[in-house]
C-alpha positions as CSV (number, residue, x, y, z in Angstrom):
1,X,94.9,93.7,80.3
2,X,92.5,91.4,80.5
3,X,89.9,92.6,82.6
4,X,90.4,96.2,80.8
5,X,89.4,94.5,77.5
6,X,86.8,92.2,78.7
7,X,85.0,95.1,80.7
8,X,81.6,96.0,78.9
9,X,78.7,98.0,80.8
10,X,76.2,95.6,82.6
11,X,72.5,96.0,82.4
12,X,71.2,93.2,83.4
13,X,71.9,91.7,87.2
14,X,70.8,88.4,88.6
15,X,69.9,89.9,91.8
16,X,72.5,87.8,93.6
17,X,74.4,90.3,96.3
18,X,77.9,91.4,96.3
19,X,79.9,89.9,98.8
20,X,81.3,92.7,101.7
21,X,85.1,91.4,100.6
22,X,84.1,92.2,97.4
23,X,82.7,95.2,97.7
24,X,86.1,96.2,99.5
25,X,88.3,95.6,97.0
26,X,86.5,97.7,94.7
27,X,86.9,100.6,97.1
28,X,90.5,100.1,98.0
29,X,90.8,100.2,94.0
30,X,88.9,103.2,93.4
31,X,91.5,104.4,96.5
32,X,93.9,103.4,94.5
33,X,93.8,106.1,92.1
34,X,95.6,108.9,91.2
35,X,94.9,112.2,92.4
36,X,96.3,115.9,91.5
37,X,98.4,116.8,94.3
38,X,97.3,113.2,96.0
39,X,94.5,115.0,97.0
40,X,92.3,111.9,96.7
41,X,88.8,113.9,96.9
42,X,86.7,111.0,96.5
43,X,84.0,109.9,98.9
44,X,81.8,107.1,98.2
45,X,78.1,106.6,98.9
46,X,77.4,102.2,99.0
47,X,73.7,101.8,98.4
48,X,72.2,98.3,99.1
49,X,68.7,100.0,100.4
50,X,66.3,98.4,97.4
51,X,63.7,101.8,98.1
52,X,66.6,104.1,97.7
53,X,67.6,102.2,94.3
54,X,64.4,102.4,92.6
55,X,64.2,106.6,94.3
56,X,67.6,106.6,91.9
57,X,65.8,105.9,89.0
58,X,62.9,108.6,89.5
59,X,65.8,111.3,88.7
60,X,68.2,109.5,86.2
61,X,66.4,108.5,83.3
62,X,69.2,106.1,82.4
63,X,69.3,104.0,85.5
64,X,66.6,101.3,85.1
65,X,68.5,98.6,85.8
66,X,69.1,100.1,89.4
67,X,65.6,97.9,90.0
68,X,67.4,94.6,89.4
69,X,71.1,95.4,90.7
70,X,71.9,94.3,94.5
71,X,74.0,97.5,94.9
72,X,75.1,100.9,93.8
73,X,78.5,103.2,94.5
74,X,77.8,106.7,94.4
75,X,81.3,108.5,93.6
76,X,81.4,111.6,94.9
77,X,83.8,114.9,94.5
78,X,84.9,116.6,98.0
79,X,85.9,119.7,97.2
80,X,87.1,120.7,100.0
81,X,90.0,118.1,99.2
82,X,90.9,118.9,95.8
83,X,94.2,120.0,95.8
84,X,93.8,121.7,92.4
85,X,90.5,123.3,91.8
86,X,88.8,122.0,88.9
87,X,90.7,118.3,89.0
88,X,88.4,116.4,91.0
89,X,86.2,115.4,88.5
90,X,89.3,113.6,86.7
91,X,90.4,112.3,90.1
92,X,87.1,110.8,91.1
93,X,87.0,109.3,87.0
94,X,90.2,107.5,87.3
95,X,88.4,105.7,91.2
96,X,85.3,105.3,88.8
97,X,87.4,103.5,86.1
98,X,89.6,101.6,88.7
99,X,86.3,100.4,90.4
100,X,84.7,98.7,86.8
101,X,87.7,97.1,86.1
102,X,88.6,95.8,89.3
103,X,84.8,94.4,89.1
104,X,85.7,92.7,85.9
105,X,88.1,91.0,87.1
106,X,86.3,89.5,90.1
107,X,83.6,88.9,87.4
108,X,81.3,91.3,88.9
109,X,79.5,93.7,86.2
110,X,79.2,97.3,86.3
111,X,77.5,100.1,84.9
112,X,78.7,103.9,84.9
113,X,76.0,106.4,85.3
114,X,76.9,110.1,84.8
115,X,75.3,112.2,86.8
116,X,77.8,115.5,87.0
117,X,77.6,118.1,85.1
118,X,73.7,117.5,84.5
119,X,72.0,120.2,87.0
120,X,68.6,117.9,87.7
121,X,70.7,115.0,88.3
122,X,73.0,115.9,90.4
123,X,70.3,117.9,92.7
124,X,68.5,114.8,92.5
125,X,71.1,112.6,93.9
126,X,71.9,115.7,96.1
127,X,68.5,115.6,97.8
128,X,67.7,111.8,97.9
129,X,70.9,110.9,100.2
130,X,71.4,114.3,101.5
131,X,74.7,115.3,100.3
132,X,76.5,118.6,101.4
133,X,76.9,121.2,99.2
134,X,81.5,120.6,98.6
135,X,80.4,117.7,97.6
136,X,79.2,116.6,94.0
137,X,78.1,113.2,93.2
138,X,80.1,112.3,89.9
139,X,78.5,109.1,88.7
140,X,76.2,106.5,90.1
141,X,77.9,102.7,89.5
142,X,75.3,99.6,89.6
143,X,77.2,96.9,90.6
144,X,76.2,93.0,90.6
145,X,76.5,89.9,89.0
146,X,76.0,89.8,85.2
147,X,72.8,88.6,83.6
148,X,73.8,89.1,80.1
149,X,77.4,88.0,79.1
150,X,78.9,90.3,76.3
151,X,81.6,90.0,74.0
152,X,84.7,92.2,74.4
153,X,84.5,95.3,71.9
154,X,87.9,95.9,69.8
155,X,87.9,99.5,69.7
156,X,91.6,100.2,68.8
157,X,91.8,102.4,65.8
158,X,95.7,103.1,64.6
159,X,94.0,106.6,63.1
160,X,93.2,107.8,66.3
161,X,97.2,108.0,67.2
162,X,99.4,110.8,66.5
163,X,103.2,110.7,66.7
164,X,104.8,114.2,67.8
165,X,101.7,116.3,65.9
166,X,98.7,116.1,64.2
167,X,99.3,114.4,61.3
């Protein structure tokens, strides 16, 4: 619970890299999560190539801080293994999500950049590291050590909750 409530998106990096054991367990999270059908059709792009970074940020106008983190994931959707078409975009959400917490709570700080369903972005992405066509990069995640500490945000609201309908 912790590391769910703490986690906040990152901005600012120190520059300091991400240890390969690190970088690990945030995969075998992401791995971790559920699939319809278990058809797991995530694939994962690790870039640690400081020119490819900054090429990130020429076709995601929200990515600047790509410049000053040590390393990006790039989740992807293989369509080819979605077991139920039109699910992998939830599939490859709940690896997203599994990744930013399981950086939380190595104190890592993350970012979650969407890049799916926008049509320039994800050609972008497409073309810069040359993905197939079944496959459709998601989200771009910066990952790296935090150069800005943020407070948790308490974002429970009881009116948001419905018992049995909508009332």
């Amino acid at each position: 619970m912790k590391a769910i409530l703490e986690r906040r998106s990152i901005r600012k990096y120190t520059g300091e890299p991400v240890s390969d054991a690190d970088l690990k367990d945030l995969l075998k999270a992401a791995m971790a999560a559920p699939s319809a059908g278990n058809g797991q059709p995530w694939e994962f792009i690790i870039v640690n190539d400081r020119q490819l970074l900054t090429e990130i940020t020429k076709v995601h106008p929200y990515s600047a801080m790509l410049l000053q983190a040590p390393l990006a994931i790039i989740v992807c959707g293989k369509l080819d293994n979605e077991r139920y078409k039109g699910y992998w975009a939830q599939d490859c959400s709940a690896a997203t999500e599994n990744i930013l917490i399981a950086a939380q709570s190595k104190g890592l700080g993350t970012v979650w950049l969407g890049v799916y369903p926008v049509e320039e972005r994800v050609n972008g992405i497409r073309k810069i590291f040359k993905i197939p066509e079944n496959m459709i990069p998601l989200n771009v995640i910066a990952v790296g050590h935090p150069a800005e500490k943020k407070k948790p945000s308490d974002r429970y609201d009881e009116n948001r909750i419905h018992f049995n309908k909508w009332e």
